[in-house]
C-alpha positions in Angstrom: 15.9 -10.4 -4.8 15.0 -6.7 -4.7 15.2 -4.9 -8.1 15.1 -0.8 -7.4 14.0 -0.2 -11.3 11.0 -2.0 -10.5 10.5 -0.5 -6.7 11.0 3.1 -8.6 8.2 2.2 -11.6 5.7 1.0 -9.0 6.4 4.4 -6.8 5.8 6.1 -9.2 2.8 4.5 -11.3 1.2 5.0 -7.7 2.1 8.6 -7.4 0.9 9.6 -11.2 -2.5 7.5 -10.7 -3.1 10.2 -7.7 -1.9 13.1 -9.7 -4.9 11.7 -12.2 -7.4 11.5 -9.5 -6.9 15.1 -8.3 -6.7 16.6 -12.0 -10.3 14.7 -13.0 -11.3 16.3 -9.3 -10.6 19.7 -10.5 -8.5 19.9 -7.5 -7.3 23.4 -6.4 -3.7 21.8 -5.3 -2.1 19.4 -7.2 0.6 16.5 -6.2 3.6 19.4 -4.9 1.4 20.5 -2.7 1.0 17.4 -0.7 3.1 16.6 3.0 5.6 14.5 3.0 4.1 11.8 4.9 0.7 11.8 2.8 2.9 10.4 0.2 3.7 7.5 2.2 0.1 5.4 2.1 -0.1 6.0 -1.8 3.4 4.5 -2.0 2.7 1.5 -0.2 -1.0 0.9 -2.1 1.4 0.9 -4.8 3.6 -1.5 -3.8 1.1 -3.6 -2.0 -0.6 -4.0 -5.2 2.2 -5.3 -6.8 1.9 -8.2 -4.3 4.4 -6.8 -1.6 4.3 -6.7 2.0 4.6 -2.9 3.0 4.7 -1.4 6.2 5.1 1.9 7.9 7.1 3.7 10.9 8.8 0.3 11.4 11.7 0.8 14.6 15.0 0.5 13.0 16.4 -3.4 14.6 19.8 -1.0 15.8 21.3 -2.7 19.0 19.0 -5.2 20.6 21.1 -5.6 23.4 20.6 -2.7 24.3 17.0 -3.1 25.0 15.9 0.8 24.1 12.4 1.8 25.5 10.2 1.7 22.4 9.7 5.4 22.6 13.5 6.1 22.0 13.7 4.1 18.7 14.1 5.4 15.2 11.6 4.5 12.7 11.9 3.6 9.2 9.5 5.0 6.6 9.0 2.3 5.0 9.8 -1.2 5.0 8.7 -3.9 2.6 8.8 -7.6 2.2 8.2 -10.4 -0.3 4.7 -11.2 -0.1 2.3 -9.5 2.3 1.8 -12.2 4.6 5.4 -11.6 5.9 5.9 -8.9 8.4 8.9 -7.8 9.2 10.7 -9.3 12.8 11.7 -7.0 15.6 14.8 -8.2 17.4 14.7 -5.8 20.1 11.2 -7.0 20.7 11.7 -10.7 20.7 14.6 -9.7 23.2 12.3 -7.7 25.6 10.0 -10.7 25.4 13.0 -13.4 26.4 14.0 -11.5 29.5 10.2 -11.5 30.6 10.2 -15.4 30.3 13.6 -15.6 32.1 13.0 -17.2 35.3 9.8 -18.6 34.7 8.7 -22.3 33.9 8.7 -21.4 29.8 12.6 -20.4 30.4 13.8 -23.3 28.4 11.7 -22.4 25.6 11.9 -18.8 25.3 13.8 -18.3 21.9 11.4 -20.5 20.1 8.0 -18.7 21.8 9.4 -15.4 21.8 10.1 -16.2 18.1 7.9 -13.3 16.3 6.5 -14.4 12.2 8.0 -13.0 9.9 11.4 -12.3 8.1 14.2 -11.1 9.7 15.8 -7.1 9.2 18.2 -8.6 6.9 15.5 -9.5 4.4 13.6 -6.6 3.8 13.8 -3.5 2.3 14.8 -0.3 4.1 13.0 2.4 2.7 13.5 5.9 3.5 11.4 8.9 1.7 12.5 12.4 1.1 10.1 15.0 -0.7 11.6 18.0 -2.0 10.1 20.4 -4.4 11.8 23.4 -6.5 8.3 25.6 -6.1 6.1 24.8 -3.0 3.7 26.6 -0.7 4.9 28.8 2.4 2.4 29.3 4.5 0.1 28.9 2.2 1.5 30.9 -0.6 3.0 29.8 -3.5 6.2 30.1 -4.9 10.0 29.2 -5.1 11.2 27.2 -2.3 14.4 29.3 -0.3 15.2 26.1 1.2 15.2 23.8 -1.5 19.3 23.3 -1.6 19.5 22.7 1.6 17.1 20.3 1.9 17.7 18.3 -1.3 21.3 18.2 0.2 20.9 17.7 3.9 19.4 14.1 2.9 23.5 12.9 2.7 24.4 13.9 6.4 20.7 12.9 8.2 18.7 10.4 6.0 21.2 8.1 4.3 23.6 7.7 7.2 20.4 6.4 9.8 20.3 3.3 7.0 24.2 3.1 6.5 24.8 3.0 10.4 22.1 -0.2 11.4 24.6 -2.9 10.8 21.2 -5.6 10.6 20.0 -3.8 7.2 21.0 -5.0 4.5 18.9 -4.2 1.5 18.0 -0.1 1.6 17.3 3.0 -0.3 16.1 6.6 -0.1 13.4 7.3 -2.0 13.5 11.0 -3.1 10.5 12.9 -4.4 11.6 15.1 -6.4 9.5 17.9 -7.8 10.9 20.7 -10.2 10.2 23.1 -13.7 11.9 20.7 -16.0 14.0 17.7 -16.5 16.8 19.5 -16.9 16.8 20.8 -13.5 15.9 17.2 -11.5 19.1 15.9 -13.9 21.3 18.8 -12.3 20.4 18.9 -8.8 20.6 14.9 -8.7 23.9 14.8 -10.0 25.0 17.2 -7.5 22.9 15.4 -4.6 25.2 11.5 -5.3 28.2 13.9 -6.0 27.7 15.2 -2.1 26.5 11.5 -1.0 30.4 9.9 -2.9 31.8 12.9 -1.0 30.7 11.5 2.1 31.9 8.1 1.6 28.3 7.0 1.6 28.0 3.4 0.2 25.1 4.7 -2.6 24.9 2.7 -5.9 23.3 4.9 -9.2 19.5 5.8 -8.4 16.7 4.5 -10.6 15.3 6.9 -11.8 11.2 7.1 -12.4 9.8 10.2 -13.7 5.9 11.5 -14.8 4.9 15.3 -15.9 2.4 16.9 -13.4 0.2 19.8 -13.7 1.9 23.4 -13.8 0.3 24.9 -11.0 3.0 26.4 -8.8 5.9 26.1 -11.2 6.5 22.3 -10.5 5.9 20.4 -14.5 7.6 17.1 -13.3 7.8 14.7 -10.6 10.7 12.7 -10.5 11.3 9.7 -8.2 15.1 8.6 -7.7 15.5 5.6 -5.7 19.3 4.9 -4.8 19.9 2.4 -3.0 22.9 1.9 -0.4 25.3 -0.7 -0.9 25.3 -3.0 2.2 24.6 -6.6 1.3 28.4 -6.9 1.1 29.0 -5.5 4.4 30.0 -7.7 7.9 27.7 -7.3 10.8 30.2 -4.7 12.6 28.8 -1.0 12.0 32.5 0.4 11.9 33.0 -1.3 8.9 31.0 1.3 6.9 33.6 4.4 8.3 33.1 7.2 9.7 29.8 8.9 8.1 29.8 12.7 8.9 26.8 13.9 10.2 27.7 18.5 9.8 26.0 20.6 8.2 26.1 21.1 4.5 26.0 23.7 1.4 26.4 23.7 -1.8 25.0 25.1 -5.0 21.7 23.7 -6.5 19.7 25.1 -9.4 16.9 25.9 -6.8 17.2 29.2 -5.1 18.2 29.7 -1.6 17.7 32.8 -0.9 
């Protein structure tokens, strides 16, 4: 149902036609020296012209019986579905909305009222985004990024793990932005990023891989988008299942420089 070539393409077609605007603007900064979550309406105009349903920020379904206070949920980046006219259910939600029916004369009907539209978590597609860049600006000033290894590589113990761990998702990925000099370098670093995620006992599959040069500006000639999905379709419903993820710090050497 859900082809991550494709989902990578249209990620990045998006991304590159916004690259275009700002270079026929004359624009000052280019696409490196954009926040993480600006990228995040551009990607889903992308996909939502494509004819998917995309939405933002959407509260991972965890453990409904729980009933967490909507404040204390994690959110998902983005989420999409098959067509835009199907949003995507919230079982925690539909939960809250059962117990305030309990006890009252709609009691008997409560699982078919409280019944949001919509698909259910199992049916969409988790997405999570990571931007890193090999040159980017510090407070305000450009030039190498110190904290580029650690941050391309702290995506295995804090990003991929908050999909792996919600035993209602089925179909997922991180989406990593991936700015750097050359292809040489993205090819490197990437490598050692899945080597880190296998090391884990992560359940990744090989990222689709996307990629479109970019204005030299700040050092950054290529944007690379690498999609790699987890592998939980296969999975039963018990979290436990997936093992023990380790959530510690990590280090390791990158081409980027760290210090």
């Amino acid at each position: 149902m859900w082809q991550p070539d494709q989902l990578a393409d249209l990620a990045a077609a998006a991304l590159r036609q916004h690259a275009d605007s700002l270079r026929l603007e004359q624009a000052v900064r280019g696409l490196d020296a954009m926040e993480e979550v600006e990228f995040h309406p551009l990607l889903c105009g992308g996909f939502a012209a494509a004819g998917f349903g995309c939405y933002r920020e959407v509260p991972y379904p965890g453990v409904p019986a729980r009933r967490p206070r909507h404040a204390e949920r994690e959110r998902c980046d983005l989420v999409l579905s098959t067509s835009p006219d199907l949003a995507i259910r919230d079982p925690v939600a539909e939960l809250k909305e059962q117990d305030a029916a309990a006890g009252t004369l709609f009691a008997p009907l409560a699982d078919a009222l409280c019944a949001s539209p919509g698909i259910p978590p199992e049916e969409a597609y988790w997405l999570e985004v990571k931007l890193v860049g090999q040159f980017c600006y510090t407070h305000g000033v450009p030039g190498h990024n110190r904290a580029y290894t650690s941050e391309l590589l702290s995506v295995a113990s804090r990003d991929l793990p908050k999909l792996a761990r919600d035993a209602r998702i089925r179909h997922a990925a991180l989406m990593l932005i991936l700015f750097s000099a050359d292809r040489e370098t993205a090819d490197h670093d990437l490598g050692v990023f899945m080597h880190r995620c296998l090391d884990r006992n992560l359940p990744v599959s090989p990222p689709s891989v996307s990629r479109f040069a970019i204005p030299d500006i700040i050092g950054n000639q290529l944007c690379t988008i690498a999609l790699t999905p987890l592998r939980l379709y296969m999975r039963d419903d018990c979290p436990e299942n997936l093992g023990p993820i380790p959530t510690a710090g990590i280090a390791e050497d990158a081409t980027g420089p760290e210090a």
